[in-house]
TISEKOL-254120 format. One record per residue (C-alpha): x, z, y; residue in one letter. Coordinates in nm, 3 decimals, always signed. Each point is the difference from the previous one (the first is absolute). Example, Ala and Ser with C-alpha at 12.3 -4.5 7.8 and 13.67 -1.06 7.14 Angstrom:
+---------+---------+---------+---------+
|       x |       z |       y | residuo |
+---------+---------+---------+---------+
|  +1.230 |  +0.780 |  -0.450 |       A |
|  +0.137 |  -0.066 |  +0.344 |       S |
+---------+---------+---------+---------+
# end
This chain:
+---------+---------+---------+---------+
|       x |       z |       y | residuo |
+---------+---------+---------+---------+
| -14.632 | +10.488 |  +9.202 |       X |
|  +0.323 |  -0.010 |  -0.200 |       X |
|  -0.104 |  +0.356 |  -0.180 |       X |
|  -0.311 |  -0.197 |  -0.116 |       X |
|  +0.186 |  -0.315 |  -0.076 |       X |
|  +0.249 |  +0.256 |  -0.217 |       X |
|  -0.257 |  +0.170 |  -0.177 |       X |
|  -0.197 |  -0.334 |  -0.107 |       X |
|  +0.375 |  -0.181 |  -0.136 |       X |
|  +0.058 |  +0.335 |  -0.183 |       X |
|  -0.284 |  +0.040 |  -0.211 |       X |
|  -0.089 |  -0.393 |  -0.025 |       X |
|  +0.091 |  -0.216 |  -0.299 |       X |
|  +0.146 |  -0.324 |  -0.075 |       X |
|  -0.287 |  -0.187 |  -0.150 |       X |
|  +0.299 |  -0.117 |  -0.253 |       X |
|  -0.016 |  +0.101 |  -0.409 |       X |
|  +0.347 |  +0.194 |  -0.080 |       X |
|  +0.160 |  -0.031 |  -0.319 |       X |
|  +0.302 |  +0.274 |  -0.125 |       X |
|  +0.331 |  -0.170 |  -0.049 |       X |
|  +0.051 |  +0.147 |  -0.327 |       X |
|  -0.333 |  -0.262 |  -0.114 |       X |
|  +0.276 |  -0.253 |  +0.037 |       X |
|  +0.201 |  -0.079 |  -0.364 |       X |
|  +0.332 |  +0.011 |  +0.133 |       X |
|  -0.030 |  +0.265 |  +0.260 |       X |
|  +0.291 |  +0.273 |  +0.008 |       X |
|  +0.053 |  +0.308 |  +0.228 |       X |
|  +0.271 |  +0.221 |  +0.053 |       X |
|  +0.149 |  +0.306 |  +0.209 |       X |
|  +0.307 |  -0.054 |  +0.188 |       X |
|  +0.055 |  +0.308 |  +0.236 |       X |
|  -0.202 |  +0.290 |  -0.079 |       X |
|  -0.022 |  +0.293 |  +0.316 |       X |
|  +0.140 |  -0.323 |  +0.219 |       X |
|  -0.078 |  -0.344 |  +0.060 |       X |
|  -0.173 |  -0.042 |  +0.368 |       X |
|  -0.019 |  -0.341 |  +0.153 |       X |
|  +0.171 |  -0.235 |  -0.304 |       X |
|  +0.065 |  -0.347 |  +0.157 |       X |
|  +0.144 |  -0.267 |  -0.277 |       X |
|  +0.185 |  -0.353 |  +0.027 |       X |
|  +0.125 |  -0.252 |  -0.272 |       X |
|  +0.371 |  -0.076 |  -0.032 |       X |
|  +0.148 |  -0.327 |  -0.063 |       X |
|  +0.029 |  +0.076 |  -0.376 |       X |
|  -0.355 |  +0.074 |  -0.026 |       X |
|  +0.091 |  +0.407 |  +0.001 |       X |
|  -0.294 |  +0.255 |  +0.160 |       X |
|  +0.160 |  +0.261 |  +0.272 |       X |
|  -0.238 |  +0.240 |  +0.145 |       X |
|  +0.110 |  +0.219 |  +0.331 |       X |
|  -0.185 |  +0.325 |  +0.028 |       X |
|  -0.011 |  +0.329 |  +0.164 |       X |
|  +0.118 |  +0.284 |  -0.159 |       X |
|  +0.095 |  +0.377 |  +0.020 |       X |
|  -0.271 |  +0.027 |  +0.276 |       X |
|  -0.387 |  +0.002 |  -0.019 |       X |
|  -0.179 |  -0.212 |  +0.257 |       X |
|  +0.079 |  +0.192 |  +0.270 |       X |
|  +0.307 |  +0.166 |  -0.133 |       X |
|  +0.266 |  +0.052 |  +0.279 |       X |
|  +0.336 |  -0.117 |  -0.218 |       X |
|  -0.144 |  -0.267 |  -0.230 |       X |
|  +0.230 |  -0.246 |  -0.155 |       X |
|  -0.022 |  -0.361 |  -0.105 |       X |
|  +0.105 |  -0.102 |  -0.410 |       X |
|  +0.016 |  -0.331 |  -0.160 |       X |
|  -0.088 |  -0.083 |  -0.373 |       X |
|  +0.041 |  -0.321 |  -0.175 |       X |
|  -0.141 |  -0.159 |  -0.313 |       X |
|  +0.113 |  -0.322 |  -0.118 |       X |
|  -0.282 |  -0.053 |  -0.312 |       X |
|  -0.263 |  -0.032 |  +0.244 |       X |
|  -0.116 |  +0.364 |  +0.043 |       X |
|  +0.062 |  +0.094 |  -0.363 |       X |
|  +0.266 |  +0.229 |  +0.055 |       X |
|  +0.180 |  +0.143 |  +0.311 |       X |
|  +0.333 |  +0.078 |  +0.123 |       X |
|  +0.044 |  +0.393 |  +0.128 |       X |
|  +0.002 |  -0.010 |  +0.388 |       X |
|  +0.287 |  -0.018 |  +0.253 |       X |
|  -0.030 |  +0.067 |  +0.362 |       X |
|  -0.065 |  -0.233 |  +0.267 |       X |
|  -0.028 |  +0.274 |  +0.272 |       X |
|  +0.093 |  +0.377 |  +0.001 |       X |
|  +0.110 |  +0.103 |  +0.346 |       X |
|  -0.091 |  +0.390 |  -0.060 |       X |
|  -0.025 |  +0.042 |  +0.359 |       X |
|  -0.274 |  -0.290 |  +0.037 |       X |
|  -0.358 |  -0.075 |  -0.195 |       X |
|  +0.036 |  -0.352 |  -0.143 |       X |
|  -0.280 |  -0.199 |  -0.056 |       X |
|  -0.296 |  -0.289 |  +0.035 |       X |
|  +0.235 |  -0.216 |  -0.180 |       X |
|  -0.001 |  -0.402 |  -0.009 |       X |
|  +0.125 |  -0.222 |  -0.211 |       X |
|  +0.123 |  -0.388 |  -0.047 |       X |
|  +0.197 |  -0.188 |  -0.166 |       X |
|  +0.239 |  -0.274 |  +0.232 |       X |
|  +0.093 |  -0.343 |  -0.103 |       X |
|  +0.367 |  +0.152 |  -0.129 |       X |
|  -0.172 |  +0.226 |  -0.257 |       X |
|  +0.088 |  +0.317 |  +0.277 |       X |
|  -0.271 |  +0.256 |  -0.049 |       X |
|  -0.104 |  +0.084 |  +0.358 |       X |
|  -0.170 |  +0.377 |  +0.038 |       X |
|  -0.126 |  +0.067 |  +0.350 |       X |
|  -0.017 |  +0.350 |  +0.040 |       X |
|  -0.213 |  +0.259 |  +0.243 |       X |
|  +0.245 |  +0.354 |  +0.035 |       X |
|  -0.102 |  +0.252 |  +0.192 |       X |
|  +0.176 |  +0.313 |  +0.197 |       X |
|  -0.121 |  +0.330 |  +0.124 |       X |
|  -0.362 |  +0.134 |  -0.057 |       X |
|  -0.296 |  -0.069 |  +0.236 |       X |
|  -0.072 |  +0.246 |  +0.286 |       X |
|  +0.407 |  +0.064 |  -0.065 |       X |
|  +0.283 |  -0.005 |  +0.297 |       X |
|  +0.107 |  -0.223 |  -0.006 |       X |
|  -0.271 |  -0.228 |  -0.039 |       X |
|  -0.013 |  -0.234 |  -0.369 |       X |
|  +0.186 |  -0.284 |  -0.013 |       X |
|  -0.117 |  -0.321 |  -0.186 |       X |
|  +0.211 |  -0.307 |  -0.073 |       X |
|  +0.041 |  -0.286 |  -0.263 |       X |
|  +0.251 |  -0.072 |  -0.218 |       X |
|  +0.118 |  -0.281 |  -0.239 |       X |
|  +0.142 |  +0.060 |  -0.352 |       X |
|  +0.143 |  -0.256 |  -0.198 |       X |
|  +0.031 |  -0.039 |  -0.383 |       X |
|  +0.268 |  -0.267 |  -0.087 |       X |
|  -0.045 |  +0.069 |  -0.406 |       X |
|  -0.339 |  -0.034 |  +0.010 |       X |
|  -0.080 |  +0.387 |  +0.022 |       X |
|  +0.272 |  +0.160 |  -0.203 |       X |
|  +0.152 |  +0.081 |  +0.338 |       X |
|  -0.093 |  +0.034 |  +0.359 |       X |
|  +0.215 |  +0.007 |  +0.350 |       X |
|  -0.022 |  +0.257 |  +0.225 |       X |
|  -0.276 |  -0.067 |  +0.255 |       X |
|  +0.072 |  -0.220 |  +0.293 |       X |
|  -0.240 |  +0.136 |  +0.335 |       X |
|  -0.169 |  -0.256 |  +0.246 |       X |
|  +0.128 |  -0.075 |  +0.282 |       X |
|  -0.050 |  +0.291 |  +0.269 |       X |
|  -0.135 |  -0.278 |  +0.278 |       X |
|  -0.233 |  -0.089 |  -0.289 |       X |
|  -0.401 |  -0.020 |  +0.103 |       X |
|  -0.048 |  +0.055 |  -0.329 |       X |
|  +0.258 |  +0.260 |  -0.116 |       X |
|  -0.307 |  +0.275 |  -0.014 |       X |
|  -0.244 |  -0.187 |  -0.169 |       X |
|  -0.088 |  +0.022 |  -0.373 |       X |
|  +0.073 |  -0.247 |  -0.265 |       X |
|  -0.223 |  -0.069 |  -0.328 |       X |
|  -0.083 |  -0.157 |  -0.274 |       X |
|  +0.169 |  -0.331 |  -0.128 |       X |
|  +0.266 |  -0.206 |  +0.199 |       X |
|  -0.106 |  -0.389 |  -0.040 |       X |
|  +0.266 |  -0.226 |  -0.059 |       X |
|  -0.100 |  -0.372 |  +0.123 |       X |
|  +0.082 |  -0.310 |  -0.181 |       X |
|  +0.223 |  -0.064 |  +0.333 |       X |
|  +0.224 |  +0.311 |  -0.088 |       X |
|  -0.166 |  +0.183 |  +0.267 |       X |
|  -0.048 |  +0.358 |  -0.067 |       X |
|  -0.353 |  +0.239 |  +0.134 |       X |
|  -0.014 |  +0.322 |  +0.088 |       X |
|  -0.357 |  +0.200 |  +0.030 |       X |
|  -0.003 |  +0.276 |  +0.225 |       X |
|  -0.208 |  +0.217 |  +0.196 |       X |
|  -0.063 |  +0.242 |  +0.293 |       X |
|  -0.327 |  +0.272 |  +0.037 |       X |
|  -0.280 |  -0.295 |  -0.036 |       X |
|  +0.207 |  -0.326 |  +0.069 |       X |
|  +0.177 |  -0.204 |  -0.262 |       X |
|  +0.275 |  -0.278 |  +0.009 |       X |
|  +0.285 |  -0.174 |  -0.149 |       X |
|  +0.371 |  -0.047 |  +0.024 |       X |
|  +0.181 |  -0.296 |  -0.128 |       X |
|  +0.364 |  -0.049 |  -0.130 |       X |
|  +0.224 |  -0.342 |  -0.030 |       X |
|  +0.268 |  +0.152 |  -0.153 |       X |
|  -0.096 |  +0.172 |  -0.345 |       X |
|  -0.118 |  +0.312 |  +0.154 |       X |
|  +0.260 |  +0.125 |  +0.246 |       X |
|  -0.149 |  -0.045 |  +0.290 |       X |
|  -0.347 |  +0.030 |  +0.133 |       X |
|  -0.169 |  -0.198 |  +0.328 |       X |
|  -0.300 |  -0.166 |  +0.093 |       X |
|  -0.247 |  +0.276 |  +0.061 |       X |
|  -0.363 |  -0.176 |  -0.079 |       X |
|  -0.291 |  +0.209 |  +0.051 |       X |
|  -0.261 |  -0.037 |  -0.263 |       X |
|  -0.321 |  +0.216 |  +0.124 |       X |
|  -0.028 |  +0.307 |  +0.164 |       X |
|  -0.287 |  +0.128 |  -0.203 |       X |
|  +0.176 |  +0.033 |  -0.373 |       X |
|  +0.287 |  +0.154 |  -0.132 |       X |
|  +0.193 |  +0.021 |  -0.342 |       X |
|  -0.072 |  -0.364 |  -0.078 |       X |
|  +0.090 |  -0.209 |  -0.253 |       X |
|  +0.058 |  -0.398 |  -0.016 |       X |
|  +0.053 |  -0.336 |  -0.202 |       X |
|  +0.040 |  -0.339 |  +0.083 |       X |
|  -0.302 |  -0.215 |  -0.209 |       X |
|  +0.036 |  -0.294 |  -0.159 |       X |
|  -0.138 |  -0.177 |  +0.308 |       X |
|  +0.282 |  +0.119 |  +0.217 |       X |
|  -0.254 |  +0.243 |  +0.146 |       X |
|  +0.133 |  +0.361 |  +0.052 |       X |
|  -0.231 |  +0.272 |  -0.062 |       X |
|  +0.022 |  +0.337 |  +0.089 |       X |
|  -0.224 |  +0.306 |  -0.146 |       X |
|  +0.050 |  +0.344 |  +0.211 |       X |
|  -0.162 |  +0.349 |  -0.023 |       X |
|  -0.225 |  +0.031 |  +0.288 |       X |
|  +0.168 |  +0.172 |  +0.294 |       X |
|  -0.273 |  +0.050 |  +0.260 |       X |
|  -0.324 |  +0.236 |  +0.007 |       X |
|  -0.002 |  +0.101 |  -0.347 |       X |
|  +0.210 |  -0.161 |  -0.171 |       X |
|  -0.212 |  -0.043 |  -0.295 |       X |
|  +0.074 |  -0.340 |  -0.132 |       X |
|  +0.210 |  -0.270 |  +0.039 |       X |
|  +0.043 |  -0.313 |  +0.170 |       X |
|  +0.115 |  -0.357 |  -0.080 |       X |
|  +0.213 |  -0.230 |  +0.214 |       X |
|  +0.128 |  -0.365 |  +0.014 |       X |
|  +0.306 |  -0.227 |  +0.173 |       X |
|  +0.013 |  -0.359 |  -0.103 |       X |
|  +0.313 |  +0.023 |  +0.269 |       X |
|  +0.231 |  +0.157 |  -0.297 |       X |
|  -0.116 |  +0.331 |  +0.174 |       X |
|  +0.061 |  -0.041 |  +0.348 |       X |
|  -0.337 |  +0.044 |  +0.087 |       X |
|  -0.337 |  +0.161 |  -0.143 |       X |
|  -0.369 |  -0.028 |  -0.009 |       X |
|  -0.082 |  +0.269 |  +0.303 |       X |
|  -0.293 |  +0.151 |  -0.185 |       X |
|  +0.045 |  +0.182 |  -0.336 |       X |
|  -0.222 |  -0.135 |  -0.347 |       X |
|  -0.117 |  +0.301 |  -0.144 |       X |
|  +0.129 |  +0.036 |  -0.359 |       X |
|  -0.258 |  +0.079 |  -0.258 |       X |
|  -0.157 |  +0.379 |  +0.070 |       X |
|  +0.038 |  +0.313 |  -0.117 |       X |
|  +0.345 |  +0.181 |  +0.111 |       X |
|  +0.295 |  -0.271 |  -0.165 |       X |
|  +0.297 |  +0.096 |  +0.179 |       X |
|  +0.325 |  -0.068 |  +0.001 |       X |
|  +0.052 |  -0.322 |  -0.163 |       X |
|  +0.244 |  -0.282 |  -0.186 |       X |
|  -0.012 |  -0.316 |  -0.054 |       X |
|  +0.092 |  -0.247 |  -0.271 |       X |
|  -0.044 |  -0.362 |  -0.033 |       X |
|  -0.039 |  -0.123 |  -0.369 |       X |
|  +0.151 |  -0.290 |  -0.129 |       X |
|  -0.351 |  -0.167 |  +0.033 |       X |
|  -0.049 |  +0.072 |  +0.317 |       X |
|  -0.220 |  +0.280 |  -0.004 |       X |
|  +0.039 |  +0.301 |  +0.217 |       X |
|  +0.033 |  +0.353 |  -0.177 |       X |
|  -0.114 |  +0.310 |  +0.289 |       X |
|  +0.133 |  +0.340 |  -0.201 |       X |
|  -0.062 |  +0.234 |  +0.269 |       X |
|  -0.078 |  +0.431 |  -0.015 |       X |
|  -0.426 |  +0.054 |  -0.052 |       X |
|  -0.063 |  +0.311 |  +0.231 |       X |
|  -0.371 |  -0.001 |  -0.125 |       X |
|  -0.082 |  +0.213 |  -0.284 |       X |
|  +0.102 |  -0.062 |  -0.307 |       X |
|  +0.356 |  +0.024 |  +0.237 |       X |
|  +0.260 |  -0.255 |  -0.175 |       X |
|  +0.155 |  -0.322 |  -0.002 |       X |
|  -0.178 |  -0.316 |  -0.002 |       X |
|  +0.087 |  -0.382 |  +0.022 |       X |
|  -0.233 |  -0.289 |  +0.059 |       X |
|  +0.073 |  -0.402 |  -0.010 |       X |
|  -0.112 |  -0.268 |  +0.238 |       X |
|  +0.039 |  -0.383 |  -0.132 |       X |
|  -0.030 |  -0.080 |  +0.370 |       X |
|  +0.229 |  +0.167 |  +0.212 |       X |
|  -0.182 |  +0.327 |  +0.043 |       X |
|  -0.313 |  -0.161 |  +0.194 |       X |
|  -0.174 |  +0.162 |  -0.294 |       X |
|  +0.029 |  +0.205 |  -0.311 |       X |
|  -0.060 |  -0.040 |  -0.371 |       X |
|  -0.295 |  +0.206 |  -0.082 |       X |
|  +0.317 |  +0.232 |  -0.221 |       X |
|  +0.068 |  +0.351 |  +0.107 |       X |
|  +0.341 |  +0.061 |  -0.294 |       X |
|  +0.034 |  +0.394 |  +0.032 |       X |
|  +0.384 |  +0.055 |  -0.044 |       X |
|  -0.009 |  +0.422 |  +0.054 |       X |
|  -0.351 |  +0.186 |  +0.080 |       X |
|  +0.085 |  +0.353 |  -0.007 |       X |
|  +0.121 |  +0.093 |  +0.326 |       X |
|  -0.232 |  +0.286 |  +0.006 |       X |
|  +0.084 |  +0.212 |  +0.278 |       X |
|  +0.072 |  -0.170 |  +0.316 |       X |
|  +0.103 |  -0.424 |  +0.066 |       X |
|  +0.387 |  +0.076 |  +0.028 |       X |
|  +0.042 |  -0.247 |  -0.271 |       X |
|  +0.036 |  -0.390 |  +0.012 |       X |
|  +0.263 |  -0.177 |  +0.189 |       X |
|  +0.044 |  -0.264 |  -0.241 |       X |
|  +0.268 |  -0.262 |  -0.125 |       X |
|  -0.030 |  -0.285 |  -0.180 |       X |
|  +0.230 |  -0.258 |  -0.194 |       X |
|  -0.057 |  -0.277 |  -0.201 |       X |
|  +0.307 |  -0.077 |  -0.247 |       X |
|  +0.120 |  -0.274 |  -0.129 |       X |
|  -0.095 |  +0.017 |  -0.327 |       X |
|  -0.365 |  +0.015 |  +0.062 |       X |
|  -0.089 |  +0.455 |  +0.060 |       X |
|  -0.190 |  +0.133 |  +0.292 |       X |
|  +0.183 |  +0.289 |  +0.077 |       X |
|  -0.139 |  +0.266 |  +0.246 |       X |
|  +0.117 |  +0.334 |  +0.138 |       X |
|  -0.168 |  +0.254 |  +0.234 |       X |
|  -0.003 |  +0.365 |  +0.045 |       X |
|  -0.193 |  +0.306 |  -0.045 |       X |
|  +0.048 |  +0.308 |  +0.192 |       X |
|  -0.410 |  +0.117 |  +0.020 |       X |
|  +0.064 |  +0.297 |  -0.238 |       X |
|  +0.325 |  +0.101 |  +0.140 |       X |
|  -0.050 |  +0.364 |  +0.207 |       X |
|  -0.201 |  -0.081 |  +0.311 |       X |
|  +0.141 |  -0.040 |  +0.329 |       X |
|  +0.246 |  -0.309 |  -0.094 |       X |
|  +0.339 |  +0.227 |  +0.043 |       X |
|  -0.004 |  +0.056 |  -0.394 |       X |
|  +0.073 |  -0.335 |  -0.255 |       X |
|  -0.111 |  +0.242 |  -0.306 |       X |
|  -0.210 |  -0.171 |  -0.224 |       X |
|  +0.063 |  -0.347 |  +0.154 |       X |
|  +0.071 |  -0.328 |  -0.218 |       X |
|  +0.128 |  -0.320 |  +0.060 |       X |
|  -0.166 |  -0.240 |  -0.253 |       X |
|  +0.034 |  -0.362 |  -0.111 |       X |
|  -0.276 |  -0.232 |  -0.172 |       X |
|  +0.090 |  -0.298 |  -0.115 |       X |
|  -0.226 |  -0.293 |  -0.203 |       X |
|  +0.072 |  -0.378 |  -0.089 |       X |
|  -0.073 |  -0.229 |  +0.260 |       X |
|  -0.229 |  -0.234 |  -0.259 |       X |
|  -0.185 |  +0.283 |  -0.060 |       X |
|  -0.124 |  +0.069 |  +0.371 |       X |
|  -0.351 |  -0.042 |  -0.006 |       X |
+---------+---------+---------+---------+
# end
């Protein structure tokens, strides 16, 4: 049944008109990492500066991949060169996320990884913290989770929520299960394992207007095809048990932005062909879409390793957006050649 369900997602179509990004007046796009890039993950400092975390010196599934910073402080315009976050040579850093806590303290959870699989001894996963106390000129070596941690295997991702309270959340997730951490004291340490679903992974979240969290994950079950939306009006403590299907097609992985009027921005990978990047809006907390497909990249052309995206809305007024593209790099995912890490960016009044 779930071969069937597969093969009807993949060659369906959002009954949605698209529209290029580049139709929009003030729309921009530039290269920051060329044969690099994977898995960008972005926050907002306290001066209104852009720092993006990404893998580097690895493909996907590179064995000794490292994790860089950059930083632009003209929204996007231009960019700093990159320092390191992570670079144990005898580990593969990765699946980076990122936050910013009430101090200013740029908090990077990290995913490192020793030994190969099938090795002896067995692979050994663990997450660490990395802290940025000049808002990502710099980073501290990384501090590792507590041994007697439930959690100290799991994987983080995507964007650490900071709460109005000071309160800082953590996405992570395990095979087909995801959850969250949370923090009371700017980052440093982690408690209060809450266990979202166990049918989506690599999920991303926002807090609405409402005080309604929402959560949008890739589909972690059968197929995994599409992905799935979940709410807390319990400031996350608890979810809707059954998964709202998000739109069709194959959108997955996702991020979330909430717009100064309240709207809800999805920018999430598009794993149907034309392969890309693709964002949609919802005026009412993603119960339903804007009939607006805005294509951000559509020439993935080989394969769907491509997406995972990051959004940020500045200060003064851009939409600034970064993903990856690794479909043209040599096959087999142990190769970055020919992959890009790429940013669009647009002015929020001209959204459409």
């Amino acid at each position: 049944m779930w071969i069937l369900a597969l093969l009807l997602t993949a060659f369906s179509q959002d009954p949605l008109p698209t529209r290029p990004v580049e139709s929009i007046r003030s729309a921009e796009r530039h290269r920051l990492a060329r044969d690099s890039g994977y898995f960008p993950r972005s926050t907002l400092t306290r001066s209104g500066a852009i720092v993006v975390v990404y893998r580097a010196n690895a493909a996907h599934n590179g064995p000794h991949g490292d994790l860089v910073s950059i930083r632009s402080t003209d929204a996007g315009k231009t960019w700093s060169a990159p320092v390191p976050v992570a670079n144990d040579p005898e580990a593969d850093d990765r699946n980076p996320a990122l936050g910013t806590a009430p101090d200013g303290t740029l908090v990077a959870a990290i995913w490192s990884r020793t030994g190969s699989p099938g090795g002896d001894p067995p692979p050994v996963a663990r997450i660490g913290f990395v802290y940025s106390h000049d808002e990502g000129r710099s980073w501290t070596r990384p501090v590792w989770a507590p041994e007697t941690a439930e959690w100290r295997s799991y994987s983080p991702y995507g964007r650490i929520l900071t709460l109005k309270s000071g309160e800082m959340v953590l996405p992570v997730y395990r095979g087909s299960s995801t959850w969250l951490l949370r923090s009371a004291d700017q980052g440093r340490t982690w408690n209060q394992l809450t266990l979202v679903a166990s049918d989506m992974n690599e999920t991303a979240y926002c807090v609405l207007p409402s005080g309604e969290w929402l959560a949008l994950g890739r589909d972690a079950n059968g197929a995994g095809s599409f992905s799935l939306i979940r709410r807390s009006t319990d400031n996350g403590r608890t979810w809707t048990p059954t998964g709202e299907q998000f739109l069709t097609a194959r959108r997955l992985p996702s991020d979330l932005a909430v717009l100064p009027d309240g709207s809800l921005l999805a920018v999430h990978g598009y794993r149907t062909i034309p392969r890309g990047v693709r964002a949609v809006r919802s005026r009412d907390g993603g119960r339903s879409w804007l009939p607006l497909d805005l294509v951000i990249h559509d020439r993935a052309e080989r394969n769907t390793d491509t997406g995972y995206p990051s959004v940020e809305v500045t200060p003064d007024g851009w939409i600034v957006i970064f993903f990856y593209d690794a479909s043209n790099a040599p096959e087999g995912k142990t190769d970055p050649t020919g992959a890009f890490l790429e940013m669009v960016r647009f002015r929020l009044k001209d959204l459409p």
